[in-house]
N, C-alpha and C positions, 0 to 999 in steps of 0.2 A: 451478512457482515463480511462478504469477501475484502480483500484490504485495496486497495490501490496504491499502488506504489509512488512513495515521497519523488522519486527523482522525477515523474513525471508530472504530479501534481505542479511542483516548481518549476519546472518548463512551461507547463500551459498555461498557469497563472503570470510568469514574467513577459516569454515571450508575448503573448498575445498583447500586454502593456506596450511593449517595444513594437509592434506589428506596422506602426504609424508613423515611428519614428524618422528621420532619414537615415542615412548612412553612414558611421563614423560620429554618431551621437550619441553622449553616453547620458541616461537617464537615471534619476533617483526616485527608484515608484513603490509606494507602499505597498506590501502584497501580505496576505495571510498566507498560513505555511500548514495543513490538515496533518503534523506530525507531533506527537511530545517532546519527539529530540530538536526542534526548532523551536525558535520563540512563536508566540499565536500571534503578534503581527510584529513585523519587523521592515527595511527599510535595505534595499541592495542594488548596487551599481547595473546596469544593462551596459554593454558593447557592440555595434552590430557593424560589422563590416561586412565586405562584399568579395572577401577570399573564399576559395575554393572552397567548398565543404571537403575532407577526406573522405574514402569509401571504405569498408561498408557506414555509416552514415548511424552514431548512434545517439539520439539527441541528450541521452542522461549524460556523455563524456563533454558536454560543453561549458558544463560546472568544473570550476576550479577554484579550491579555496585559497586566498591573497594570503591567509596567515596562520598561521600554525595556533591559535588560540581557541580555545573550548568552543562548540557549539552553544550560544548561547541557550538559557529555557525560561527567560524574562525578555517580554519587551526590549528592543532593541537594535544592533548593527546587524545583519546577516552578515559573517563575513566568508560571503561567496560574491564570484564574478563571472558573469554569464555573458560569453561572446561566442554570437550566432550569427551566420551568414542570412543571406534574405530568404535563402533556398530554404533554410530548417526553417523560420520563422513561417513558410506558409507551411509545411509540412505540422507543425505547434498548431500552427489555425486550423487544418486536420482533424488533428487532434482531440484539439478542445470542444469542437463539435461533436465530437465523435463522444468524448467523456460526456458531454450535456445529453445527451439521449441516452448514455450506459442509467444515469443518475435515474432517468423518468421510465427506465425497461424497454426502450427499444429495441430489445439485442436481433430483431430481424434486420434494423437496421446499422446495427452499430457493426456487427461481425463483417458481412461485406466489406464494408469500406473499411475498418482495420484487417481484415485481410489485404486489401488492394493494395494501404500503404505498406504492408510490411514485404507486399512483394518488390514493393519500390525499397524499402528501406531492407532489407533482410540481414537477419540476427539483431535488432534493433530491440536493447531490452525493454523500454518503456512500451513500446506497440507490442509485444508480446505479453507482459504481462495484463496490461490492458486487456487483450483479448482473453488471457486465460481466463479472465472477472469475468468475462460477458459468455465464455463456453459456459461455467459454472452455471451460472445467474442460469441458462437457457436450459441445463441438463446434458450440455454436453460433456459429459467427466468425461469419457477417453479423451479429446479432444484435448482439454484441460490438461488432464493428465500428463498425457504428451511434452506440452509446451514448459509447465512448471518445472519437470523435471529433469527437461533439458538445463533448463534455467539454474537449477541446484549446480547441475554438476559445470557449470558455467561461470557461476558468480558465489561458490560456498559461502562467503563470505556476507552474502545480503540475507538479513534473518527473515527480510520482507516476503520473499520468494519462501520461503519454509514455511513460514506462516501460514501465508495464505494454500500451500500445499495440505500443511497440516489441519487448517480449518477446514475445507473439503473433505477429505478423509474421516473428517469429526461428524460432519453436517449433511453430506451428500445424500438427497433420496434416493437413489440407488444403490440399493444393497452390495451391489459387485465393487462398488465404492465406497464404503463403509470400510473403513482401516484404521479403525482405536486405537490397538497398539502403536502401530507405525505413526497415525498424529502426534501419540501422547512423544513421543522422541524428536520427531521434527520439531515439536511446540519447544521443549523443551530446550535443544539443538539453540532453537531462535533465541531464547530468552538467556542464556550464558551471553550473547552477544546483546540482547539488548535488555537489560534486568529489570526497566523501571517505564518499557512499554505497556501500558495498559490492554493493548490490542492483545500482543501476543499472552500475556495470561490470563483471558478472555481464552484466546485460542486452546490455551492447557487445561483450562477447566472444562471446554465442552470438549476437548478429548477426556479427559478423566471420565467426567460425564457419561461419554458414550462406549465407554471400557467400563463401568459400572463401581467407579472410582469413588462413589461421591462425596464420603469425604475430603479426598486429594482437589473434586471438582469445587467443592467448596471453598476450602484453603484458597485456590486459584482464584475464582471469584471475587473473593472476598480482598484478593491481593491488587486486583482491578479495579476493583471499585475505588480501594484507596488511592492508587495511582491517579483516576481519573478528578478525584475530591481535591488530591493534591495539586493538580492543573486547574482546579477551577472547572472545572468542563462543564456549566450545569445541564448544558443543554443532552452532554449523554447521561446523566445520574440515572435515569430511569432508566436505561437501558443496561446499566449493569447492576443495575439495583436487582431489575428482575433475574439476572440471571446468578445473583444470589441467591434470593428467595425460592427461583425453584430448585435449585442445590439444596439449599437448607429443608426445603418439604420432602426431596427424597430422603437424605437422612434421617430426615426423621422417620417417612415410611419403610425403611429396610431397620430403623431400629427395634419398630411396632412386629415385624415381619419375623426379628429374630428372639 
């Protein structure tokens, strides 16, 4: 359940829209948004023109919101404006190749090639976090490690980057990477910034979880699930359903215990 970061999901799903487009064409293309702070489909202008990319070259900074009005979390206007050169639109086709084999495990093949672009692209936060998913997913926590935590001290302000630090720490089969403590704070950290993520209290419950928390894992749990019911999500219910349910078995077995 490593996260993927929203600003690239939205990149690889607009630009690749726009991929076709000509130049100086502004499109209105439907796109779903894999975030709760977005509405789940919504409707956003594309720009693409054929000026200079800036360097270093970071594809998340080519969002810029047109108005100062709440993100919506209904159906509706996205109001963001995404204007991309042709240069990042193949670098998004990249990309989005790259996401399609993260989704099916091919991290033999996905690391490579997000290695390659980020030595094109370097400090580019969506290709690093991307990769930190795919070190995970393969077992490579240092590696991981590494990358997230540059990323923290980079962007404090993204809870996304915590999260998925802190669900590692929760999750990680390797012992040397097992860091309860320090997840349950990261999780934590995340959730002041984002309080009605379902991901990130997920994230807090299987740090509590694995700090031997389980009633706090529960609480968390249980604050996920609601989040995810209140979205509608049916398609994840089972999946934070269970991670209720085995909260609630431990409680119960350390109550029998004591």
């Amino acid at each position: 359940m490593s996260r993927r970061p929203t600003h690239f999901l939205l990149a690889a799903l607009l630009l690749t829209a726009a991929a076709s487009a000509q130049v100086d064409k502004t499109l209105d293309v439907p796109t779903r948004i894999a975030s709760p702070a977005y509405a789940p489909e919504a409707r956003a202008p594309i720009v693409i023109d054929e000026t200079k990319a800036p360097k270093p070259l970071d594809l998340s900074a080519i969002f810029s919101r047109v108005d100062a009005s709440p993100i919506p979390t209904t159906p509706g206007d996205l109001p963001l404006e995404l204007k991309a050169t042709a240069k990042e639109i193949q670098f998004v086709d990249r990309l989005r190749k790259a996401d399609a084999a993260f989704l099916t495990g091919q991290y033999d093949t996905v690391i490579p090639e997000l290695e390659t672009i980020l030595a094109e692209l370097p400090g580019d936060r969506g290709v690093r976090m991307l990769l930190s998913s795919a070190y995970q997913q393969s077992g490579r926590y240092d590696a991981a490690d590494k990358l997230l935590r540059e990323l923290v001290a980079e962007f404090p302000n993204d809870y996304t980057i915590r999260n998925n630090l802190a669900w590692m720490y929760a999750t990680a089969r390797d012992p040397a990477f097992r860091k309860a403590g320090e997840a349950v704070q990261l999780a934590r950290m995340a959730l002041v910034i984002a309080p009605a993520d379902h991901h990130v209290w997920s994230t807090l419950s299987a740090a509590y979880y694995a700090d031997g928390e389980y009633e706090r894992a529960l609480d968390a749990a249980e604050q996920a699930l609601f989040q995810v019911q209140k979205l509608g999500k049916s398609e994840d219910l089972l999946t934070y359903t269970d991670q209720v349910d085995r909260c609630r078995k431990a409680v119960r077995t350390m109550s029998i215990l004591e």
